[in-house]
Residue frames as a rotation matrix with the C-alpha (Angstrom) as fourth column:
UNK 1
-0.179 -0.984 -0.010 -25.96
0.877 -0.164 0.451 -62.27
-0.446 0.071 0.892 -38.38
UNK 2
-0.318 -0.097 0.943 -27.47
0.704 -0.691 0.166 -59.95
0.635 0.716 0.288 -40.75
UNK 3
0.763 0.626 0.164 -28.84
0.441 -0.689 0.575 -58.39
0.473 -0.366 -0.802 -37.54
UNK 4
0.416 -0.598 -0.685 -25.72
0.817 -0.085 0.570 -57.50
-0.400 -0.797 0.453 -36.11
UNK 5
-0.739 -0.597 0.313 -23.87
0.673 -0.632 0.383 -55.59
-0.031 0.494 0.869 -38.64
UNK 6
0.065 0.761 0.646 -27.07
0.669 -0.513 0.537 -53.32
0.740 0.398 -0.542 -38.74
UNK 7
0.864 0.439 -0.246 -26.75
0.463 -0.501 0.731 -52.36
0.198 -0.745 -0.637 -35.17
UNK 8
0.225 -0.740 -0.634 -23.22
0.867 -0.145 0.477 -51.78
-0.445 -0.657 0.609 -35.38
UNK 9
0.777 0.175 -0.605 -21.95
0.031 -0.970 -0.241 -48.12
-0.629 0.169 -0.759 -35.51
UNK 10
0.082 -0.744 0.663 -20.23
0.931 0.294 0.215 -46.62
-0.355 0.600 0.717 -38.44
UNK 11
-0.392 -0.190 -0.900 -18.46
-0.334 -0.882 0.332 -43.03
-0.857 0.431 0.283 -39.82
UNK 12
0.829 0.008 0.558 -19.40
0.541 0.239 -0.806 -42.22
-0.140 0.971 0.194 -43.37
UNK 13
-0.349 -0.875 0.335 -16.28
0.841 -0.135 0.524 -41.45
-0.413 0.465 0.783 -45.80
UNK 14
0.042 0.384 0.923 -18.19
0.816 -0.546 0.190 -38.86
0.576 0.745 -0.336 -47.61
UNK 15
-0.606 -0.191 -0.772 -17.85
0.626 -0.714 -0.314 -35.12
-0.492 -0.674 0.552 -46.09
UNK 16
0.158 0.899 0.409 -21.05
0.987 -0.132 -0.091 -32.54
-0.028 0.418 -0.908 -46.18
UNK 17
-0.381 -0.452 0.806 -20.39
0.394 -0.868 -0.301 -28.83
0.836 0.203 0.509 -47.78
UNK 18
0.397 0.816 0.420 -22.77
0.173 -0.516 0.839 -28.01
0.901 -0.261 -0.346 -44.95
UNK 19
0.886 -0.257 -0.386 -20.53
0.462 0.420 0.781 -29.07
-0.039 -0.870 0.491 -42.19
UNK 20
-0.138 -0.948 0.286 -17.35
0.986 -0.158 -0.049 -27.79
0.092 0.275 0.957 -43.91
UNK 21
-0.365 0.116 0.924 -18.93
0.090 -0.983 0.159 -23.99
0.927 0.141 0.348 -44.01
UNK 22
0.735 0.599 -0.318 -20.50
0.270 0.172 0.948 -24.47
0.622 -0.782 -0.035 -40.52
UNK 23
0.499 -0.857 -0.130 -16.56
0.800 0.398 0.449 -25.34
-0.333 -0.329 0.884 -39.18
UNK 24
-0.542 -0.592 0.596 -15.15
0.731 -0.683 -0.014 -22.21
0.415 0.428 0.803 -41.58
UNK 25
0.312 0.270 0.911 -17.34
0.021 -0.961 0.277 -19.55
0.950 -0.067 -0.305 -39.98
UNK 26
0.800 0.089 -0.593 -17.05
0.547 0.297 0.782 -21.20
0.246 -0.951 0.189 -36.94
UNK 27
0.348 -0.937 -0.027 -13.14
0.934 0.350 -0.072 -20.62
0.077 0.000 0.997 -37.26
UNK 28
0.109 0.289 0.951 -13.99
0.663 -0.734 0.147 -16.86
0.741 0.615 -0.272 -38.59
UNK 29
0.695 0.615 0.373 -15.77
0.081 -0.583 0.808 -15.82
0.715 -0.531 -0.455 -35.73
UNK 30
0.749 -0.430 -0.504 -13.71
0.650 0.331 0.684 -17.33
-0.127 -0.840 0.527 -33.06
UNK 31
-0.183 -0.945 -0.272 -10.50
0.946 -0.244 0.211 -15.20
-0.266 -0.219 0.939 -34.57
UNK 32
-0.403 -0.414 0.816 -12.13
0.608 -0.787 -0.099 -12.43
0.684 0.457 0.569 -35.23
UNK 33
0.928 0.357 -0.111 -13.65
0.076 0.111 0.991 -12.24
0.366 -0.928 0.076 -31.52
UNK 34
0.377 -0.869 -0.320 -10.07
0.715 0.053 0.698 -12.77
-0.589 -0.492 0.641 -30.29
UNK 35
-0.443 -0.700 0.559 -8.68
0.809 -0.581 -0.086 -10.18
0.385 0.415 0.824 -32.41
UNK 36
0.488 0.736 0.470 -11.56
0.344 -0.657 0.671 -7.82
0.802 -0.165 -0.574 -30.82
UNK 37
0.955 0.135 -0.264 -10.80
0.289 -0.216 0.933 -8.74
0.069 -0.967 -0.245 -27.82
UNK 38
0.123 -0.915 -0.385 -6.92
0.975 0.039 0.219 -7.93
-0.185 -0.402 0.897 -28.25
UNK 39
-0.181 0.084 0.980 -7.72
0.421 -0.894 0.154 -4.66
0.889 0.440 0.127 -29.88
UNK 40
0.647 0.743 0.172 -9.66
0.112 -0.315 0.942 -3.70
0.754 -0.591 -0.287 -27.21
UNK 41
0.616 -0.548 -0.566 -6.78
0.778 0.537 0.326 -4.71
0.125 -0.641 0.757 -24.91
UNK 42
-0.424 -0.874 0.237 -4.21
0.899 -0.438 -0.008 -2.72
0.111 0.210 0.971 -26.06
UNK 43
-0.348 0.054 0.936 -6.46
0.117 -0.988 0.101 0.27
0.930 0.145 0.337 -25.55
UNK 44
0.762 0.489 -0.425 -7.11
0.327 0.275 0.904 -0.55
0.559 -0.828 0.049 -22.44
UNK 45
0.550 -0.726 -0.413 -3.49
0.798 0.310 0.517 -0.60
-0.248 -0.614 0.750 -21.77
UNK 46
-0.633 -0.627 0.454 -2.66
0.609 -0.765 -0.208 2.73
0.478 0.145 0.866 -23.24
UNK 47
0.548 0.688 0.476 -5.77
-0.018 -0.559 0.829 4.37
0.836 -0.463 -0.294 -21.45
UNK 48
0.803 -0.044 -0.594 -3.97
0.563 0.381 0.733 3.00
0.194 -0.924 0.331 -18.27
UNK 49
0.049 -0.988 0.147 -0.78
0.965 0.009 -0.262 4.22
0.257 0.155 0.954 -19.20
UNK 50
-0.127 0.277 0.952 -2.12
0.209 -0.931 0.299 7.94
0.970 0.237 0.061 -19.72
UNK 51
0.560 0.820 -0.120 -4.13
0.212 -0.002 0.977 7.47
0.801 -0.573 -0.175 -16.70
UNK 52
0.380 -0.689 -0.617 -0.81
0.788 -0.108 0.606 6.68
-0.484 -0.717 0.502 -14.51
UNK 53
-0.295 -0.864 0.407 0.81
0.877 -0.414 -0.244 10.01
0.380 0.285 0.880 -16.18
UNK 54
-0.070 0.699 0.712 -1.74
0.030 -0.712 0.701 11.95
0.997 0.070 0.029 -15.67
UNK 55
0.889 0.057 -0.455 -2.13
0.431 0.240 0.870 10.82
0.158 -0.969 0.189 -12.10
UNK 56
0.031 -0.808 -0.589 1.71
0.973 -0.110 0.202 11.55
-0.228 -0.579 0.783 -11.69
UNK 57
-0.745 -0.270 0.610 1.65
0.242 -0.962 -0.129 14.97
0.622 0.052 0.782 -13.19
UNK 58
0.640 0.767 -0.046 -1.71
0.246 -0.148 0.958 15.64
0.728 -0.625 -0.283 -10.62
UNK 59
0.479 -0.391 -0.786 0.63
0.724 0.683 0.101 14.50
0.497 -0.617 0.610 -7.99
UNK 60
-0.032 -0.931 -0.365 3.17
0.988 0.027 -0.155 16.50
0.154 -0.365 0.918 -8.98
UNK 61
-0.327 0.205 0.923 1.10
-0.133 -0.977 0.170 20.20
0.936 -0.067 0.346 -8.65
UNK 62
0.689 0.717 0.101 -0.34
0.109 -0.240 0.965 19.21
0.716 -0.654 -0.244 -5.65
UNK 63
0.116 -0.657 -0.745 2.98
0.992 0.111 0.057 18.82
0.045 -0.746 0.664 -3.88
UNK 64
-0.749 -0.594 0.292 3.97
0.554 -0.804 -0.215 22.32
0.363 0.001 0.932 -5.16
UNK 65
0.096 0.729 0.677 0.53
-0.273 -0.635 0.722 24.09
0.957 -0.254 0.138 -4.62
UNK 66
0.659 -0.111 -0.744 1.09
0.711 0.413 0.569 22.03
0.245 -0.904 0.351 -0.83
UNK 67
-0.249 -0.911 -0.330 4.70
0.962 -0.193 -0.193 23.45
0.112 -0.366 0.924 -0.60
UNK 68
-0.694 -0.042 0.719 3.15
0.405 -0.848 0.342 27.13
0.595 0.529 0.606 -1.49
UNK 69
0.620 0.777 -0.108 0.39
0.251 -0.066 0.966 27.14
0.743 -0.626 -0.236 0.96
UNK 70
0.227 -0.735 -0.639 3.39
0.915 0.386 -0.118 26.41
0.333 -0.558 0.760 3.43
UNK 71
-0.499 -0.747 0.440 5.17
0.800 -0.592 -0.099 28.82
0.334 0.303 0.893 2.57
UNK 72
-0.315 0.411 0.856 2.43
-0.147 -0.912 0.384 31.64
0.938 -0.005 0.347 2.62
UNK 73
0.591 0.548 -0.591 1.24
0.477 0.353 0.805 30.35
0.650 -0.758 -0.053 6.29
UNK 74
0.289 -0.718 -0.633 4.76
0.880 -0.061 0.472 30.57
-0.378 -0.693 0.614 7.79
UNK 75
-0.463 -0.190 0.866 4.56
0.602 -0.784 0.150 33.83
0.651 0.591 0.477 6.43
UNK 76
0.336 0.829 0.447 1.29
-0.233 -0.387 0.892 34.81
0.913 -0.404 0.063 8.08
UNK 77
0.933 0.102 -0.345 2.70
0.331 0.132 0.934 33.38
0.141 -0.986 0.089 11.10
UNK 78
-0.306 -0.820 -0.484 5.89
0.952 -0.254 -0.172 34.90
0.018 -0.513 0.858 11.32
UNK 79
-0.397 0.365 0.842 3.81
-0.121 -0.930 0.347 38.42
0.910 0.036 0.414 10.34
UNK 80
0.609 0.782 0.133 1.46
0.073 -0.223 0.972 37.41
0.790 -0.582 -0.193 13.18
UNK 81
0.438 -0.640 -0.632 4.42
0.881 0.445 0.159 36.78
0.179 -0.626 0.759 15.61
UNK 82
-0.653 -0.700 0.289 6.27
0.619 -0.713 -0.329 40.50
0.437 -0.036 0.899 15.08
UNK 83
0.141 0.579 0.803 2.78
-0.211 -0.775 0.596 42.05
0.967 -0.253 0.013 15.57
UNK 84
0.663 0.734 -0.150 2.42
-0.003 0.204 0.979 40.38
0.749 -0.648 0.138 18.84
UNK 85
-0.099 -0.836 -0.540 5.98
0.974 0.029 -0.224 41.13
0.203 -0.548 0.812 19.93
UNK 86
-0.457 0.066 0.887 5.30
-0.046 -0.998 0.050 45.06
0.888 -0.018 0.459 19.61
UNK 87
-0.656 0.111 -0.746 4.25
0.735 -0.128 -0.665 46.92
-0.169 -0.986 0.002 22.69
């Protein structure tokens, strides 16, 4: 009998400071990792933001510098047209 109760498992009641500080840093790290990693986020997500303005104001010179080219071509070609109507 007295061999049994030896083999059988058991918790101790008693709790080690080592384990308890082990568990607090643990806890530490983990949320201040996850607060990195939202920091980081959020500048991610205003970099993007910029990025898409920036991209639309780009956009919006190239249409006009486009529309302006136009413009001066059908110039040149309506000049080139009168010359080539002259006799």
């Amino acid at each position: 009998m007295a061999e049994q109760s030896s083999n059988k498992f058991h918790f101790e009641k008693t709790l080690n400071i080592g384990h308890l500080l082990t568990t607090a840093v643990l806890i530490v790290s983990v949320t201040i990792y996850v607060m990195q990693i939202e920091s980081r986020i959020n500048v991610m997500e205003v970099t993007q933001h910029n990025m898409s303005l920036r991209i639309d104001r780009e956009s919006g010179r190239t249409e006009a510098t486009l529309a302006k080219i136009e413009r001066y071509l059908q110039r040149i070609e309506d000049k080139l047209d009168r010359k080539a109507d002259r006799p």
